[in-house]
C-alpha positions as CSV (number, residue, x, y, z in Angstrom):
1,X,74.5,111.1,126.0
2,X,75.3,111.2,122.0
3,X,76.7,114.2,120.7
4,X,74.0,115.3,118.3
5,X,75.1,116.2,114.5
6,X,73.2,119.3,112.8
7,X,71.3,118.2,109.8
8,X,73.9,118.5,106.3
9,X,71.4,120.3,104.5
10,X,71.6,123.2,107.1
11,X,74.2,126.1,106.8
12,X,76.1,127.2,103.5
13,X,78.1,125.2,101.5
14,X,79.4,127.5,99.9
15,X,81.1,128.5,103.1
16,X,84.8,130.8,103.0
17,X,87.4,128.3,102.9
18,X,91.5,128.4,102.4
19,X,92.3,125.6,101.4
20,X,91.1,122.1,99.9
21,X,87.2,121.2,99.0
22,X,88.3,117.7,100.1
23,X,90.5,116.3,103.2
24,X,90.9,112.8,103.1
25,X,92.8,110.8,105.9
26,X,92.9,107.0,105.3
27,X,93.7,103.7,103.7
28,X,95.6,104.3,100.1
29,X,96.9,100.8,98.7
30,X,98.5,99.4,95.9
31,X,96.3,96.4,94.5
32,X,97.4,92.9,93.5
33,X,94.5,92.1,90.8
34,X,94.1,88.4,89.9
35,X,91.7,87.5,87.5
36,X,90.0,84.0,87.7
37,X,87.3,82.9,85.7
38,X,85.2,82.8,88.6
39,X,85.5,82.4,92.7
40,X,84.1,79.0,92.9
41,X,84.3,78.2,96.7
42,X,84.4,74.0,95.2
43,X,87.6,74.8,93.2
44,X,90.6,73.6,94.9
45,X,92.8,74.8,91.6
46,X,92.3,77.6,89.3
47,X,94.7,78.7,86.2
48,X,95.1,83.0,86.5
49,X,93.2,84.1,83.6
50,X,95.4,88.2,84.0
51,X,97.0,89.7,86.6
52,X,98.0,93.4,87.0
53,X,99.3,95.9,90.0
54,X,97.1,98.7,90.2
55,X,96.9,101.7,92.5
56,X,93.8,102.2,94.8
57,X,92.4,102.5,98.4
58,X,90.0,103.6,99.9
59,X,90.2,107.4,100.7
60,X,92.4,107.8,97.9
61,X,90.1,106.4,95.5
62,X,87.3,108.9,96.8
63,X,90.1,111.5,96.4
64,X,90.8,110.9,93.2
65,X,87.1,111.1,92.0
66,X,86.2,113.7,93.4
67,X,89.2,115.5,91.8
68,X,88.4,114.2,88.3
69,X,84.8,116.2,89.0
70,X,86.8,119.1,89.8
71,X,86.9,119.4,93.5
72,X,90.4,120.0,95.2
73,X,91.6,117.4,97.3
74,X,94.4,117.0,99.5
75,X,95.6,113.3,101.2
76,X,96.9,113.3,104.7
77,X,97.9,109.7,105.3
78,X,100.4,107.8,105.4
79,X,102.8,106.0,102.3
80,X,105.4,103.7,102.8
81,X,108.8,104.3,102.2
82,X,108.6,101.3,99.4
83,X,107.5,101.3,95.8
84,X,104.5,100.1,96.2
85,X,104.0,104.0,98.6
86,X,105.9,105.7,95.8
87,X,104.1,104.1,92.7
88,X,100.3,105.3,94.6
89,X,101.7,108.7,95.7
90,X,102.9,109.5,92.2
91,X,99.5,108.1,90.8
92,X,97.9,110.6,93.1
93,X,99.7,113.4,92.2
94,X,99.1,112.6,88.4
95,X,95.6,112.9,89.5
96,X,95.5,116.1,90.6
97,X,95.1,114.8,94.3
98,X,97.9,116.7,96.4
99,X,99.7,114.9,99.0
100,X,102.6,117.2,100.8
101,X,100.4,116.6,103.9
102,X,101.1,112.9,104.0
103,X,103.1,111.0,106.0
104,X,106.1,108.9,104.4
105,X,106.9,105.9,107.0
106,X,110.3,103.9,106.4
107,X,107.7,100.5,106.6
108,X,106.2,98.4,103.5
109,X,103.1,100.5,102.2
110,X,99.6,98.9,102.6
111,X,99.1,96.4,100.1
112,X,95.9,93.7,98.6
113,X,95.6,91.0,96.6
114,X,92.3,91.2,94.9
115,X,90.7,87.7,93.0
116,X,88.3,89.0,90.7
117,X,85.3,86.9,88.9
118,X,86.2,87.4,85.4
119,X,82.5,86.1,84.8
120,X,80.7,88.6,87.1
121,X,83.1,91.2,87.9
122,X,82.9,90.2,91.9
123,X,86.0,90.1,93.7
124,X,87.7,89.2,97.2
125,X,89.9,90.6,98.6
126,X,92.7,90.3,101.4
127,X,95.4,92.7,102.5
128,X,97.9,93.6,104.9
129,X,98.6,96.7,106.9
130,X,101.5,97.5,108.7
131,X,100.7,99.3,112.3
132,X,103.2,101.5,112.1
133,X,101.4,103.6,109.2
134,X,99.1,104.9,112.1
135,X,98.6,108.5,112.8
136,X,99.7,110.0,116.4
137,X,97.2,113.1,117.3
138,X,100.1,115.1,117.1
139,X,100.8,114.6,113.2
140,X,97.1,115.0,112.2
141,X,97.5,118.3,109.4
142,X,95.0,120.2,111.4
143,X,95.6,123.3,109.8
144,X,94.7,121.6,106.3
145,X,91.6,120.3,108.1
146,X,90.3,123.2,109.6
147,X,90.3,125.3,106.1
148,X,88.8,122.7,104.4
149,X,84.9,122.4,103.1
150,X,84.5,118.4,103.8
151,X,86.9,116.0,105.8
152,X,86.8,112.3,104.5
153,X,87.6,109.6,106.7
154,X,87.6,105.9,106.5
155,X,87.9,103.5,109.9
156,X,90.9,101.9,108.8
157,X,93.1,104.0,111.6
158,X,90.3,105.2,113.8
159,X,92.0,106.5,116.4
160,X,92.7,109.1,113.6
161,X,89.8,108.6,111.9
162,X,88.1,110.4,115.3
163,X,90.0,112.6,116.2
164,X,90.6,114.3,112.8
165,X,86.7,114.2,112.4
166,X,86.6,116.0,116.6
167,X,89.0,118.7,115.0
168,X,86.8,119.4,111.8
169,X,83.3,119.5,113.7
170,X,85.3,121.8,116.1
171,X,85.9,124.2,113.2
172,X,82.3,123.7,111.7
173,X,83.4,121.2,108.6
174,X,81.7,118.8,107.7
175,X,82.3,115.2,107.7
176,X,81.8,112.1,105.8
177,X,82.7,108.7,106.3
178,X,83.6,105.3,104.7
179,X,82.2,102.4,107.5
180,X,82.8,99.2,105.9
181,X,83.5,97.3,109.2
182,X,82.5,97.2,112.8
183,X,84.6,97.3,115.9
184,X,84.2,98.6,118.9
185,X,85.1,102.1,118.3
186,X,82.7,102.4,115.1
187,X,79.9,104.1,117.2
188,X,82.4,106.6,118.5
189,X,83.6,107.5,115.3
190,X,80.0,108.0,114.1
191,X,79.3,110.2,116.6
192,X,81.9,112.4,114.6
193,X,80.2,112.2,111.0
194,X,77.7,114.5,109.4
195,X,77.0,111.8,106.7
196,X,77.7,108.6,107.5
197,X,78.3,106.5,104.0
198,X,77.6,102.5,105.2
199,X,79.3,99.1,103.1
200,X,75.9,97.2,102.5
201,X,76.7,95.0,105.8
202,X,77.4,97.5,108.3
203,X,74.0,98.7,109.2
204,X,72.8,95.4,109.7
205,X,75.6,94.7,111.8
206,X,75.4,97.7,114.2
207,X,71.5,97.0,114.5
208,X,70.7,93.3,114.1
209,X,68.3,94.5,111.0
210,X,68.5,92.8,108.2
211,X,66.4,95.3,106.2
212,X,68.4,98.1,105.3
213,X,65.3,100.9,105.8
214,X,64.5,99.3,109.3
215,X,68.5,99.2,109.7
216,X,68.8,103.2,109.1
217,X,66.0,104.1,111.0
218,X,66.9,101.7,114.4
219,X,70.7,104.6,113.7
220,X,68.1,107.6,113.7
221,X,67.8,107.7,117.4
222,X,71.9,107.6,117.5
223,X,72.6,109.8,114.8
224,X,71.5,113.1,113.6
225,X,72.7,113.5,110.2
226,X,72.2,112.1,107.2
227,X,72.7,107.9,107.5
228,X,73.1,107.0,104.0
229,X,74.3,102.7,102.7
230,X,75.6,101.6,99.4
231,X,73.6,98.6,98.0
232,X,75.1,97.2,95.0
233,X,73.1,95.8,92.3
234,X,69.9,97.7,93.9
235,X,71.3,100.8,94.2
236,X,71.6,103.2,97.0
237,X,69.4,104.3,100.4
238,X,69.3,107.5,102.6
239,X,67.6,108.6,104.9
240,X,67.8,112.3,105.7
241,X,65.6,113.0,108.8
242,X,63.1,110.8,108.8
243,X,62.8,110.6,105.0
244,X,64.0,107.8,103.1
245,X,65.1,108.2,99.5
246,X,66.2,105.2,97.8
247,X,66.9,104.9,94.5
248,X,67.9,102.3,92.2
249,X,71.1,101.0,90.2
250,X,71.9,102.2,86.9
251,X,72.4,98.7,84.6
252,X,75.7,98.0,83.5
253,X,77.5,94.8,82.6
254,X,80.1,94.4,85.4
255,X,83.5,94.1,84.8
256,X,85.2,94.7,87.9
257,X,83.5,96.0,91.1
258,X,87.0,97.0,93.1
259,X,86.6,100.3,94.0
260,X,82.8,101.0,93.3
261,X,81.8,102.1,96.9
262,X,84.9,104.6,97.0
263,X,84.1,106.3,93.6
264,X,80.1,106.4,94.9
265,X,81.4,108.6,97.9
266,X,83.5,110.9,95.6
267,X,80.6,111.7,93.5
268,X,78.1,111.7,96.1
269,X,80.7,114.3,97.9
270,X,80.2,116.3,94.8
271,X,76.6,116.2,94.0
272,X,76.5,117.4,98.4
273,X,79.2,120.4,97.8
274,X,76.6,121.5,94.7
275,X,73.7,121.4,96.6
276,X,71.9,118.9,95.1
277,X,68.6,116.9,96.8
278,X,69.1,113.8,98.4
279,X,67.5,111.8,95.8
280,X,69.5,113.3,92.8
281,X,72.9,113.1,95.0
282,X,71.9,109.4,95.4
283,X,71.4,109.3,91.5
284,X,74.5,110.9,90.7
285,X,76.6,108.3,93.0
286,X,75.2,105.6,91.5
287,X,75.9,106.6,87.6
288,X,79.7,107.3,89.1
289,X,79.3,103.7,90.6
290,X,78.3,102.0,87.9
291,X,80.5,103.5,85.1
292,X,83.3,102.0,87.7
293,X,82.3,98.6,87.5
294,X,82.6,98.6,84.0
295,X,86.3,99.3,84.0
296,X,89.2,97.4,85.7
297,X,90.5,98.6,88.8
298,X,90.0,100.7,91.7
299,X,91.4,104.3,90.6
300,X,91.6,102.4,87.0
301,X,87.6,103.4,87.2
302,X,87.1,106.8,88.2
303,X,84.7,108.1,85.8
304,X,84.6,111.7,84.1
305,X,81.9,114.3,84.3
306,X,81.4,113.5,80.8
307,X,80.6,110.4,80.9
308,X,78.7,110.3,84.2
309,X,76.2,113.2,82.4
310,X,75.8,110.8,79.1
311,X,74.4,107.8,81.6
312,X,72.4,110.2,83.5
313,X,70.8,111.7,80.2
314,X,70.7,107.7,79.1
């Protein structure tokens, strides 16, 4: 039987905490950005239009936008012991994002090389990992979890990933999630999540439903809480009970999506700790989202309140 999730909208948010608004434990990166004036699959050859080495990652990028809003945050992964893990933990620190919980390993820190389409702002990208930035049980911060308001986890590490989200459901936090593949485990760790945060892909993947509403609801019999994918171009879709809210993509020209996703969880993370509707949460994600891909860069496109309010009021 599935262990069934309480509904996010229930209880208080504003509930008595100690420590950080924000846990994160996951992927943090340093990115290897190579511009191309597109990502023709027929090009056998391509001259590198720029290339730069930028900070980012998943959780930390999410971090990092939620502190810009104003949240507290703390990161409890794991760095390398190389530059690359000193360059992204100083970044993080500069960002108000505070890392004394993480874990520093004497192995390479985890590293991309990102091709972006200088024409469209789409990128792929590849990257390696090294195993031994995993998480034992026993070095989890579960202190720092337990007196937080929100634990965020990605399924990079998810033997982590679950049993950090076990210990923050034990302590009534609340959990969200970044799914952006499927393995075996995936269902287990979703069992763990109050709002589970889907890569466009992922729910068609764990159904076999190609359409993303009949996707999310072929979950609701699984899930409780609130089952929520990011869509690009068209925007963003929850559905909170049996109530879908979708709404659509602010326009932007794209410079470089890298990082969009991430900085849509932050914010939507925000808009959720406010108390916000579903709808406007959704609304305030995507703003964040877009105002991303119009800058280069995973953490190079966290966006400010400021500026999110101006494209809202647009």
């Amino acid at each position: 039987m599935n262990q069934r999730n309480p509904e996010p909208g229930t209880g208080n948010p504003e509930r008595q905490h100690s420590g950080p608004d924000v846990v994160g434990i996951g992927e943090n990166s340093i990115d290897y950005v190579y511009r191309l004036p597109s990502l023709s699959p027929s090009a056998t050859k391509m001259r590198i239009a720029r290339h730069e080495v930028q900070p980012g990652g998943q959780v930390t990028t999410t971090l990092a936008t939620c502190a810009a809003l104003g949240l507290t945050t703390s990161y409890g992964g794991t760095f390398g012991d190389d530059e690359n893990g000193r360059r992204i933990r100083q970044e993080l620190d500069a960002r108000g994002v505070e890392t004394r919980a993480a874990i520093v390993r004497a192995v390479p820190n985890r590293y991309a090389v990102i091709l972006v389409d200088e024409s469209s702002g789409e990128r792929f990208v590849m990257w390696d990992r090294d195993e031994r930035l995993n998480i034992s049980r026993d070095e989890l911060p579960v202190d720092l979890i337990r007196s937080s308001r929100v634990l965020h986890v990605d399924n990079v590490d998810e033997e982590a990933a679950i049993e950090a989200a076990r210990i923050a459901r034990g302590a009534g936090i609340r959990v969200t999630s970044d799914v952006d593949h499927v393995t075996e485990r995936t269902e287990q760790l979703l069992r763990m999540v109050t709002v589970a945060i889907f890569s466009e892909h992922v729910p068609h993947e764990l159904t076999g439903e190609r359409d993303h509403e009949r996707a999310l609801r072929a979950l609701r019999p699984r899930y409780d809480g609130w089952l929520c994918v990011t869509l690009g171009e068209r925007g963003s879709m929850l559905l909170e009970g049996d109530r879908l809210h979708h709404v659509p993509a602010f326009a932007v020209t794209p410079v470089d999506t890298t990082g969009a996703g991430d900085v849509f969880r932050g914010a939507f993370i925000y808009a959720w700790l406010h108390g916000r509707e579903p709808a406007r949460i959704l609304e305030f994600a995507n703003a964040a989202a877009a105002i991303s891909c119009t800058r280069e860069g995973a953490l190079g496109g966290v966006p400010t309140p400021a500026e999110i309010a101006r494209l809202l009021a647009r």
